[in-house]
Residue frames relative to the residue before (quaternion, step in Angstrom):
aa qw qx qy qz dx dy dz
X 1.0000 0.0000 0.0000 0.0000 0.00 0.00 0.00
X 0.3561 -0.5661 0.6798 0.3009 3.70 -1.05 0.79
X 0.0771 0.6646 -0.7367 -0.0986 3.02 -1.60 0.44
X 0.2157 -0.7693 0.5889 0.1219 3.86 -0.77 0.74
X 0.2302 -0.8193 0.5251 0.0071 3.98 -0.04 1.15
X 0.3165 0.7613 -0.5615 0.0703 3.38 -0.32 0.35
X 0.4758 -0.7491 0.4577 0.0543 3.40 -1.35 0.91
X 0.1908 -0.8023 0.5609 0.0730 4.13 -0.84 1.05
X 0.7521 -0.0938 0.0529 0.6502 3.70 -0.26 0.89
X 0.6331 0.5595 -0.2701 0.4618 3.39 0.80 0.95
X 0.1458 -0.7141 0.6148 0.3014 3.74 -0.55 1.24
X 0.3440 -0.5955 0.6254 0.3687 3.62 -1.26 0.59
X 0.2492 -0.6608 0.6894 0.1614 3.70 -1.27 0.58
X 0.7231 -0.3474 0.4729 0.3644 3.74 -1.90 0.01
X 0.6864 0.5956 -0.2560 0.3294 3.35 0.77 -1.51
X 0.7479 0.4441 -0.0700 0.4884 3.00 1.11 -1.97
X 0.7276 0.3937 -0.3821 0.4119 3.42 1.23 0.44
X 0.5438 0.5927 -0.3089 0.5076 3.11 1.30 -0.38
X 0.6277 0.2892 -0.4037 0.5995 3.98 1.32 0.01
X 0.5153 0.4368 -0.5826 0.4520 3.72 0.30 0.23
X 0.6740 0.4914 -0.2936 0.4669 3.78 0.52 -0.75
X 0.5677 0.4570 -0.3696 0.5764 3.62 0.51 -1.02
X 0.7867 0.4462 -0.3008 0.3025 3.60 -0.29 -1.49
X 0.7158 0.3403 -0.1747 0.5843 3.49 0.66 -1.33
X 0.5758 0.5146 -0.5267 0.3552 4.07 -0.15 -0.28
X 0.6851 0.4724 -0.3525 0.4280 3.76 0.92 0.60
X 0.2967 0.8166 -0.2510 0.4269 2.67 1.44 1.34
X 0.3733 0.7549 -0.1017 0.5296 2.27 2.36 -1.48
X 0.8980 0.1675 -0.2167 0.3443 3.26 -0.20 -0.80
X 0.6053 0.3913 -0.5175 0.4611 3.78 0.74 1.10
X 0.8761 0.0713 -0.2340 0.4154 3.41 0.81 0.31
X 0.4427 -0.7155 0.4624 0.2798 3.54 -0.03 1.09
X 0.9024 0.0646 -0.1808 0.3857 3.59 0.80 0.23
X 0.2352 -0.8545 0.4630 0.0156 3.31 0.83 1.43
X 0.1475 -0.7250 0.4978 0.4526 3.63 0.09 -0.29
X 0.6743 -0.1354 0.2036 0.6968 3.79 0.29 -1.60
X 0.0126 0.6427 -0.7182 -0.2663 2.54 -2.22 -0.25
X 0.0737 -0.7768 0.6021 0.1693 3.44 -1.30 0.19
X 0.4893 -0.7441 0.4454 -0.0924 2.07 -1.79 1.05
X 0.3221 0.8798 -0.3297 -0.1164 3.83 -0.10 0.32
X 0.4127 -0.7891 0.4425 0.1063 3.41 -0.45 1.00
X 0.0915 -0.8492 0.5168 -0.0576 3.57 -0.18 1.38
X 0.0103 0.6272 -0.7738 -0.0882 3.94 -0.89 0.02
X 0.1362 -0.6545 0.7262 -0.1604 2.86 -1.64 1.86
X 0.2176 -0.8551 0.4593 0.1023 3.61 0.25 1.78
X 0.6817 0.4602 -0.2933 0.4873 3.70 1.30 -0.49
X 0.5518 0.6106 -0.4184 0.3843 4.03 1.00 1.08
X 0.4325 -0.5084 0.5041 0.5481 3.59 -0.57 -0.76
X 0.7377 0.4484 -0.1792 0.4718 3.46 0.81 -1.43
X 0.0038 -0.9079 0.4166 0.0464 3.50 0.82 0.46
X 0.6303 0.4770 -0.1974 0.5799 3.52 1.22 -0.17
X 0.0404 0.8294 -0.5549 0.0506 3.50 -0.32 1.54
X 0.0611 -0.8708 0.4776 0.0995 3.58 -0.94 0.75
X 0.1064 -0.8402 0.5209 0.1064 3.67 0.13 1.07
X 0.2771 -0.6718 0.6747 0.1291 3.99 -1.31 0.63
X 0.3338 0.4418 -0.8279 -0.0900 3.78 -1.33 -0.40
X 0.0156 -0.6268 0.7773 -0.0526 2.97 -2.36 0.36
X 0.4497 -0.7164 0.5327 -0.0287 2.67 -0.98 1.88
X 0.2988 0.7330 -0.6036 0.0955 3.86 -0.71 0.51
X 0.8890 -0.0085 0.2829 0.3600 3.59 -1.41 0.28
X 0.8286 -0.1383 0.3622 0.4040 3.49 -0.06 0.40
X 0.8611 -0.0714 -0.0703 0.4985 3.47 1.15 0.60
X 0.4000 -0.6529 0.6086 0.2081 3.43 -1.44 0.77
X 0.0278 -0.7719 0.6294 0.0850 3.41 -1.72 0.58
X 0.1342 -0.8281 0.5410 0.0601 3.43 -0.35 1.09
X 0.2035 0.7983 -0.5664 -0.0196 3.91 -0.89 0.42
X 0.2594 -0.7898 0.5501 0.0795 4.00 -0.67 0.56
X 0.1877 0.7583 -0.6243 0.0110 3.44 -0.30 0.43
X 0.1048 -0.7915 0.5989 0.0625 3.76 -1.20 1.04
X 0.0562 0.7394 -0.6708 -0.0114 4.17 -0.75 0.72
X 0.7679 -0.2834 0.4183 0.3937 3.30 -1.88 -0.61
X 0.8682 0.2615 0.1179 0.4050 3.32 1.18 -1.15
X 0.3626 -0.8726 0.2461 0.2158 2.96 0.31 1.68
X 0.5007 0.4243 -0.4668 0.5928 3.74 1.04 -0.40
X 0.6614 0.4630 -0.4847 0.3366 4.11 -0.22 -0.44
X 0.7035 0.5118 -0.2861 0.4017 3.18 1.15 -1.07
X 0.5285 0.6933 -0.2732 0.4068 3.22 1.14 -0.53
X 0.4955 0.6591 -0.1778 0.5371 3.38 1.47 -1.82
X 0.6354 0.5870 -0.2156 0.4529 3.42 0.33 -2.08
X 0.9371 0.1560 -0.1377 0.2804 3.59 0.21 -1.05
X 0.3536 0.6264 -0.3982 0.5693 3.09 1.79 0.38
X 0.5609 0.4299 -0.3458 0.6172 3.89 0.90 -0.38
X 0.8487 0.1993 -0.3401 0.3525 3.31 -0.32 -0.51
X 0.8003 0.1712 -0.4525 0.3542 3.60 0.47 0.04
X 0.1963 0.6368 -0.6705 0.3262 3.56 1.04 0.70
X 0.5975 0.5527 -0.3536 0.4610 3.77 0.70 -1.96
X 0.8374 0.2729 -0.3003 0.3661 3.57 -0.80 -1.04
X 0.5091 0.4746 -0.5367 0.4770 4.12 0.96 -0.24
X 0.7330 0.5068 -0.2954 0.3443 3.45 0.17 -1.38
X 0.5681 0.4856 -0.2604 0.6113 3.57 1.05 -0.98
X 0.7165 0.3128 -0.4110 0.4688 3.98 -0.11 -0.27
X 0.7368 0.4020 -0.3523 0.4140 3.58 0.68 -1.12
X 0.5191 0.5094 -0.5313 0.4345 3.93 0.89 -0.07
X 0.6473 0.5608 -0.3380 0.3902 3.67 0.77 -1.34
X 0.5296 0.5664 -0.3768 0.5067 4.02 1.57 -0.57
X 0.5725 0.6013 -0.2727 0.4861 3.38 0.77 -1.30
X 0.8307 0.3429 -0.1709 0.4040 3.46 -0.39 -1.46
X 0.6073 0.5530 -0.3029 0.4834 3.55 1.03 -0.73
X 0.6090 0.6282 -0.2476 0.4162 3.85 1.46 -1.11
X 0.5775 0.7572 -0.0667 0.2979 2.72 1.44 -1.98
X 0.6828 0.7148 -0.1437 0.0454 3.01 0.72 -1.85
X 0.6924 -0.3103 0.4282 0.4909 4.30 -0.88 -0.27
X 0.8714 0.4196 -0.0467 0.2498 2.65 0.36 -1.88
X 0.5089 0.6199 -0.1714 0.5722 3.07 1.63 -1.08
X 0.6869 0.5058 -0.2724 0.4451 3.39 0.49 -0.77
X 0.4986 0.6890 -0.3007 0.4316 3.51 1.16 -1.29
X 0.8403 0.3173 -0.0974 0.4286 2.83 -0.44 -2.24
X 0.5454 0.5415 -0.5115 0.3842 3.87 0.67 -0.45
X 0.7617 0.4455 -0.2343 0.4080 3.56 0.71 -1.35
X 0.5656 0.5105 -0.4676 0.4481 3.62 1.06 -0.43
X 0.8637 0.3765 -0.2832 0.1789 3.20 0.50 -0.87
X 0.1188 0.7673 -0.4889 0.3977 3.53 1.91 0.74
């Protein structure tokens, strides 16, 4: 998966990229062809949550977008690797089950 990282009132360090990579590169394994995702990583010094993380991700037939925002930019990070790990996994089951189906099965065999 490309992933294009980029940083808002923020120096982007090695560290802090190498967990966007670690975290998100398990993406990989629900869709053999992810296109990108980006990624951008904001500090917002006038919040509580001062540490914003935004996701889109491009795959197949659809976009996924998730934001997660904490005290702590590796947590936040964490934070959003959970949620759009959830909503891939949750769409690609809904592919599955939708593949899966009665019906699907039917109409495949009628039309032999």
């Amino acid at each position: 998966m490309q992933l294009h990282i980029t940083g808002q009132h923020l120096d982007l360090t090695e560290a802090i990229k190498n967990r966007v990579h670690e975290k998100l590169g398990r993406l990989d394994h629900y869709f053999d062809r992810v296109i990108d995702g980006r990624v951008v990583l904001k500090f917002l010094p006038h919040e509580k949550l001062s540490n914003v993380v935004e996701i889109t991700v491009s795959a197949p037939g659809h976009d996924f977008h998730a934001e997660a925002r904490d005290a702590d930019m590796y947590a936040a990070i964490d934070q959003l690797a959970d949620k759009i790990d959830g909503q891939v996994r949750q769409y690609k089951e809904k592919l599955q089950r939708h593949r899966s189906s009665p019906v699907a099965a039917v109409l495949a065999t009628e039309s032999e």
